[in-house]
Structures are given as C-alpha cells and as structure tokens.
C-alpha positions as CSV (number, residue, x, y, z in Angstrom):
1,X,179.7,77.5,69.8
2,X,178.9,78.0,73.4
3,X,179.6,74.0,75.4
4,X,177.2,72.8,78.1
5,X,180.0,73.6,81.1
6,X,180.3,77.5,79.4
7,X,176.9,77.6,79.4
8,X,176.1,76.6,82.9
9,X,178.9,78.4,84.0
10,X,177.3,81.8,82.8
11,X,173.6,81.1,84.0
12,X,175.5,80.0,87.4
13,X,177.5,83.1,87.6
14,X,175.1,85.9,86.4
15,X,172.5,84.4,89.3
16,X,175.7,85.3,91.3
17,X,176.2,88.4,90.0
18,X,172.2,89.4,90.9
19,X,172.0,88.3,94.2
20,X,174.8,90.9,94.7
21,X,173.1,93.4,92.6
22,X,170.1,92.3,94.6
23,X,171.9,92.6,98.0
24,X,172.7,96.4,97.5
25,X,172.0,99.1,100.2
26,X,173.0,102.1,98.2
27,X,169.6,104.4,96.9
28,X,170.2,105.9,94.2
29,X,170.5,105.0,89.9
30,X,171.8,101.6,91.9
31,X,168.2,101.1,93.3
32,X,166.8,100.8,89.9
33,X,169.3,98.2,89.2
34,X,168.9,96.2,92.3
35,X,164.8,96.1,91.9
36,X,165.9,94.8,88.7
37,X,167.6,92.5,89.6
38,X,165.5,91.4,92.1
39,X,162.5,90.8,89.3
40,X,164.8,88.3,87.5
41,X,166.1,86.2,90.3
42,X,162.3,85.7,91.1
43,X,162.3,83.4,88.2
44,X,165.8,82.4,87.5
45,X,166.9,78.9,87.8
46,X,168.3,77.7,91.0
47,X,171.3,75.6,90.5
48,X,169.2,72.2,91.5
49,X,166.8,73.2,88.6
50,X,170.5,73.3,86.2
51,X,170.8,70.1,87.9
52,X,167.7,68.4,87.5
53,X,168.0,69.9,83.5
54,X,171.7,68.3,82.7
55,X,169.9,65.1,84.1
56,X,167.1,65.1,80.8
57,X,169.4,67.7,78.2
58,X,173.2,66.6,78.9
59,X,173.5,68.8,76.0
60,X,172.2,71.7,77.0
61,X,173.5,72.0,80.7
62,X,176.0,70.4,82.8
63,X,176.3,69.3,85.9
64,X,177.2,72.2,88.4
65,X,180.5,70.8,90.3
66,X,182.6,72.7,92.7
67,X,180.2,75.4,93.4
68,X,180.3,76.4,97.0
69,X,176.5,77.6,96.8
C-alpha cells in the first residue's frame, strides 16, 4: 500500500522529472517527449496545491518538507 509521504514523493518528483523533460533543447524523437511533457505540467499540481490538499486529506498527501523548490 502506497503512504501519503510515498505518494507525494512521486507526484513531487515526476513534476520534477517533466520540467526537465520540458526544458529539453534537443529536436528530434526527444521533441515529442518534451511537448508531452509540456501538455501535463499544464495541469499538474504545484507543490502549494499538495500542500493546500494534505491540509483537508492528511490521508491522501503529505506535507512537502525539505524540498528546495
């Protein structure tokens, strides 16, 4: 069963892992990935929306602490 700190964890770090996808210079099979990847972080959640959600569903998400972003 996934906890609320592994699940925040992964939302936190896949949003990580697009914005680098996202962030991409390269043109080629990469450019389909990064205009991907641009079309989800449109809509992901930021990390004060994880916030504002471990606030009302403490057992859903937790608290993001000790992120540097």
């Amino acid at each position: 069963m996934t906890t609320p700190d592994e699940r925040t964890r992964a939302v936190l770090d896949t949003r990580d892992f697009l914005q680098t996808l996202a962030a991409g210079d390269e043109i080629t099979i990469a450019g389909l990935v990064r205009s991907v990847a641009v079309g989800l972080l449109r809509h992901y959640p930021l990390e004060s929306d994880i916030s504002t959600s471990a606030a009302a569903a403490p057992g859903v998400w937790a608290e993001p602490v000790g992120r540097l972003r």
